[in-house]
Short mmCIF file of the C-alpha atoms (twelve columns), coordinates in Angstrom:
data_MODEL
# 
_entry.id   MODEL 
# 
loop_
_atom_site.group_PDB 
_atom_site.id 
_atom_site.type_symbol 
_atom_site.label_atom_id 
_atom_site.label_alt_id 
_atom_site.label_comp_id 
_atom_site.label_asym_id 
_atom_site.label_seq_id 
_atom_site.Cartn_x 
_atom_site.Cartn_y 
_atom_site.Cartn_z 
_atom_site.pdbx_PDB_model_num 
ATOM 1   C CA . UNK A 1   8.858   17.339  6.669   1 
ATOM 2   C CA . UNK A 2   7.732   13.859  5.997   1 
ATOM 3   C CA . UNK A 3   4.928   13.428  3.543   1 
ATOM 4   C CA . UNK A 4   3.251   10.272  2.490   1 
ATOM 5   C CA . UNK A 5   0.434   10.702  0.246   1 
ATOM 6   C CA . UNK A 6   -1.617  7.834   -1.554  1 
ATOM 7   C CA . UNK A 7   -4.159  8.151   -4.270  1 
ATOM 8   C CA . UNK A 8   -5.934  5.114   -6.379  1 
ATOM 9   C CA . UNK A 9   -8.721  3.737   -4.112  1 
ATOM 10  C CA . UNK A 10  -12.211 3.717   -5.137  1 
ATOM 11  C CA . UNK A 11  -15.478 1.064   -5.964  1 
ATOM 12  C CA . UNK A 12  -14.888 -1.960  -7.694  1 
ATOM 13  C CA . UNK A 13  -16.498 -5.404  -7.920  1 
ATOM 14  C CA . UNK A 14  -15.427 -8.702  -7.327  1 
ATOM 15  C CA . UNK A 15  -12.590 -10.131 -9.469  1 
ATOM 16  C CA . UNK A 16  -11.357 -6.505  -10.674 1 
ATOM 17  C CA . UNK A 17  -8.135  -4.306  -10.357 1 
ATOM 18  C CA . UNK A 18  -6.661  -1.593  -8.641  1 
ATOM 19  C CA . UNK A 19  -3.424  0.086   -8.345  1 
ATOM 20  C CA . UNK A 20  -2.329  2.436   -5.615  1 
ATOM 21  C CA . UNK A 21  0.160   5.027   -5.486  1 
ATOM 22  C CA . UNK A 22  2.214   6.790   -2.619  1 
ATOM 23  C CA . UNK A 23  4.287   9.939   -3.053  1 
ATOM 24  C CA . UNK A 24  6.937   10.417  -0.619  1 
ATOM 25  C CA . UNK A 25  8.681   13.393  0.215   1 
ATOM 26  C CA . UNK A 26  11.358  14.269  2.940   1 
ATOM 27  C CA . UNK A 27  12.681  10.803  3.516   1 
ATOM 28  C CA . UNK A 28  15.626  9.137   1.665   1 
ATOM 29  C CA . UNK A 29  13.036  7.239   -0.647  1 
ATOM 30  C CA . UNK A 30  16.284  5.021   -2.067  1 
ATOM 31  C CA . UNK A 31  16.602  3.094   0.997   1 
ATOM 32  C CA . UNK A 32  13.722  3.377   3.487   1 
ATOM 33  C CA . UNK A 33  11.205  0.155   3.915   1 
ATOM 34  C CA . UNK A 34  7.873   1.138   2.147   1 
ATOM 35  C CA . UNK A 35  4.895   -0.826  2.991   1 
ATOM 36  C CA . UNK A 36  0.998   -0.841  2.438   1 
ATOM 37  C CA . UNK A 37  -1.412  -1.594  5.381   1 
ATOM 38  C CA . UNK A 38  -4.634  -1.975  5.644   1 
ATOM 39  C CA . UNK A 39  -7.718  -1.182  8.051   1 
ATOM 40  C CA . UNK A 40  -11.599 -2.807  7.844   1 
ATOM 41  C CA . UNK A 41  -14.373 -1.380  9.507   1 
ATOM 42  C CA . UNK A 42  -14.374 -2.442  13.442  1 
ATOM 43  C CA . UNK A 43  -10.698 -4.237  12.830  1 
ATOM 44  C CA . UNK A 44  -7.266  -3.533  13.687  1 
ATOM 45  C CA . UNK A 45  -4.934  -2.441  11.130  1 
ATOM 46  C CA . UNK A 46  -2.797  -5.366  9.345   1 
ATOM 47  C CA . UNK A 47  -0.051  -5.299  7.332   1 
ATOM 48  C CA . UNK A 48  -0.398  -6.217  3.952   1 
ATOM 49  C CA . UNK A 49  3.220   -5.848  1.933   1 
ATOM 50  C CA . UNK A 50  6.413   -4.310  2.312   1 
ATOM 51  C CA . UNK A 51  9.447   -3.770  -0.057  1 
ATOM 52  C CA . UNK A 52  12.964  -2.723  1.223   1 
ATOM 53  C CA . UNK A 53  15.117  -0.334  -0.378  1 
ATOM 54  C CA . UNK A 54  16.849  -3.425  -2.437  1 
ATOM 55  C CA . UNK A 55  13.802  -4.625  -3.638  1 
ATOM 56  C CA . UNK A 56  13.059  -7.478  -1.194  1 
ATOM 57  C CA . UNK A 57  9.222   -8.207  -1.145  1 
ATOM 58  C CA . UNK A 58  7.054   -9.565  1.426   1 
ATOM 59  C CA . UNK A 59  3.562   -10.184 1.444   1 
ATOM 60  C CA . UNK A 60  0.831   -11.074 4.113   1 
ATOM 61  C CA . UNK A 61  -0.635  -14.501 2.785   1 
ATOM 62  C CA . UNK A 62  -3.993  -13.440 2.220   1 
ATOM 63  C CA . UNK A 63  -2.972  -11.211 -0.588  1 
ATOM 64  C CA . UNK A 64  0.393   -12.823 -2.010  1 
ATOM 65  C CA . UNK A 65  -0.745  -14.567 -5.257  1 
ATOM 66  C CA . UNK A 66  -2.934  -11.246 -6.129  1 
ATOM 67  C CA . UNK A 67  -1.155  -7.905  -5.047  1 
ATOM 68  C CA . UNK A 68  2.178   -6.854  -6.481  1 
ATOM 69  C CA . UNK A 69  4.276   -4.124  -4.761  1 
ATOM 70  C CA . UNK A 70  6.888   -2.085  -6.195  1 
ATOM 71  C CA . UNK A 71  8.764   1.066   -5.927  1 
ATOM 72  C CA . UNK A 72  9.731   3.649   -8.414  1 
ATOM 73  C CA . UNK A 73  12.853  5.505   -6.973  1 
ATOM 74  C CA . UNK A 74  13.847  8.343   -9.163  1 
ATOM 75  C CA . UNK A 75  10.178  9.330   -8.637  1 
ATOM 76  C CA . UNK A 76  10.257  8.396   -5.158  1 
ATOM 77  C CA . UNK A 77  6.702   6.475   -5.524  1 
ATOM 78  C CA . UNK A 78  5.514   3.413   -3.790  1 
ATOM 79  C CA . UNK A 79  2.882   1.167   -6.026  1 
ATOM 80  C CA . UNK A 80  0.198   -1.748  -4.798  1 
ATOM 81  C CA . UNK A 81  -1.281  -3.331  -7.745  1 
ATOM 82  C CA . UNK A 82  -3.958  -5.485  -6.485  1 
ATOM 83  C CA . UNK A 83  -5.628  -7.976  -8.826  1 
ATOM 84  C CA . UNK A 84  -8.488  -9.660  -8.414  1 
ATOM 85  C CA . UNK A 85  -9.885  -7.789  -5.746  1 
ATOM 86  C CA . UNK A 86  -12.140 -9.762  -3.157  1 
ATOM 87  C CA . UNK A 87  -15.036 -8.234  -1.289  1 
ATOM 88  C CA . UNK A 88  -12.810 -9.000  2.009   1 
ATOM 89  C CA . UNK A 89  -9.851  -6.249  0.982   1 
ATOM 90  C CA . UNK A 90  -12.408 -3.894  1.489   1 
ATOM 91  C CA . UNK A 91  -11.032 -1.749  3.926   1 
ATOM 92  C CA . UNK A 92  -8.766  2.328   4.139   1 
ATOM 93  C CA . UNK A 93  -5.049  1.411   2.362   1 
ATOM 94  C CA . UNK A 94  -2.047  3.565   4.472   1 
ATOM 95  C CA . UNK A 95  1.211   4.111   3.154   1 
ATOM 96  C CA . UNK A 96  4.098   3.340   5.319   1 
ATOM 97  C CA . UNK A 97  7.862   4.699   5.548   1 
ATOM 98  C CA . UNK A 98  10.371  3.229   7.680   1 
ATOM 99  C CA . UNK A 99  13.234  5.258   7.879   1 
ATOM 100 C CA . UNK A 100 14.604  5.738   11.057  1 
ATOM 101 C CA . UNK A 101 11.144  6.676   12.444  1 
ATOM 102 C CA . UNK A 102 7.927   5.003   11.531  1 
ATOM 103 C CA . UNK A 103 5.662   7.342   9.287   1 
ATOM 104 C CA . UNK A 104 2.360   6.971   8.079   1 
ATOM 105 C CA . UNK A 105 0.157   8.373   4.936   1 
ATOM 106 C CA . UNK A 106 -3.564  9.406   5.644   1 
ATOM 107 C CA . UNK A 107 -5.143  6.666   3.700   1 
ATOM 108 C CA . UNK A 108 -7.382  5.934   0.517   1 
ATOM 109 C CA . UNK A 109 -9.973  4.171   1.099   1 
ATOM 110 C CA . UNK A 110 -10.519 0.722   -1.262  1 
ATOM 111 C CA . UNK A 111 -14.425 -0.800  -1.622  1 
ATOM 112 C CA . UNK A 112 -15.214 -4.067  -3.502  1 
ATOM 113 C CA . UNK A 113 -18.891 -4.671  -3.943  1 
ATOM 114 C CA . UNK A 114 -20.990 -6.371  -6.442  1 
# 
């Protein structure tokens, strides 16, 4: 059974930092594409960065110079450090496998306020 589960959202205010974590189970972790999306209030969910199983990074453009993704294989955990944080990433962070199938975690849920 396929688990995805993320932890590390919560409140922050403009300009701050986050990092969020996915544990992955039941997928080969070494060479799936892992990914972070994201969902606003009233929008449709948008990618946001993805990282292959060689390490190849890509980034939507609205968060390139200020979120980092990386992967931690012999712990089979998928990171998104996000850096200064902008009230428009508000919004529920998913985790994302692709490994044969699509698969998807249940969210955390990221706020930036002042």
């Amino acid at each position: 059974q396929v688990r995805l589960v993320e932890s590390g959202g919560g409140s922050v205010q403009p300009g701050e930092s986050l990092r969020l974590s996915c544990a992955a189970s039941g997928i080969n972790f070494k060479i799936a594409t892992m990914g972070w999306y994201r969902q606003a209030p009233g929008k449709q969910r948008e990618f946001v960065a993805n990282i292959t199983g060689g390490g190849s990074a890509d980034y939507a453009d609205s968060v390139r110079d200020r979120f980092v993704i990386s992967r931690d294989w012999p712990k089979n955990k998928l990171y998104l450090q996000m850096n200064t944080l902008k009230p428009e990433d508000t919004a529920v962070y998913y985790c994302h496998a692709h490994w044969v199938r699509h698969y998807w975690g249940q969210g955390t849920q990221v706020t930036v306020s002042s």
